[in-house]
N, C-alpha and C positions, 0 to 999 in steps of 0.2 A: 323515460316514457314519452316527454314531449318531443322526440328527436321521430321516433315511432308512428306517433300521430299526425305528425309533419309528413311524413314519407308517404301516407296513406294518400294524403291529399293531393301531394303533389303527383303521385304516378297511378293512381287510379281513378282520379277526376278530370275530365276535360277541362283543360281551363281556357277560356275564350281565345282565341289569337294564337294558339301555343299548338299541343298538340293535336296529332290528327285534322289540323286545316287540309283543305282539299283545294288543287290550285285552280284556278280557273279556268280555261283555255288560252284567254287575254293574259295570265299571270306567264303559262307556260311558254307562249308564243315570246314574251317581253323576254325570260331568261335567253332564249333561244338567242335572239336576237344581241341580246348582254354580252352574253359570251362569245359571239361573231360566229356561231354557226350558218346565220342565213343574212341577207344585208338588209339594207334599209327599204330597197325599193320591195322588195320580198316580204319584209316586216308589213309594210304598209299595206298589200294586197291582201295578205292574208288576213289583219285585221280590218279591214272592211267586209271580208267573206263572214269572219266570226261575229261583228257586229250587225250584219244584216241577219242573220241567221237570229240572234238574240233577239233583236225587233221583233221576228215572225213569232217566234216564241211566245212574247209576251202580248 
C-alpha cells in the first residue's frame, strides 16, 4: 500500500522545480545558445531584446 500512496504523489502532484516548469524565454534562448544553434553575438542581442521587453512588462 505504501509503494501506491508514493506514486500518487509523485505523479499527480506538482512538485516545485520538477514537473510541468515552464521555460522562460531567457531559459529557452541560453539552451539555444548551449547547444551552438545560434552564437554569442546573437545570444547577446537577443537577450537584451527579451530583457528590455521584461522591463516594459513590469
Amino acid at each position: 500500500m505504501g509503494w501506491w500512496f508514493a506514486w500518487i504523489f509523485a505523479v499527480h502532484y506538482n512538485i516545485p522545480g520538477q514537473r510541468n516548469r515552464k521555460n522562460s524565454p531567457l531559459d529557452v534562448l541560453l539552451k539555444c545558445f548551449a547547444a551552438g544553434e545560434i552564437g554569442k553575438e546573437e545570444y547577446e542581442e537577443r537577450k537584451k531584446i527579451i530583457e528590455m521587453e521584461l522591463i516594459k512588462r513590469s
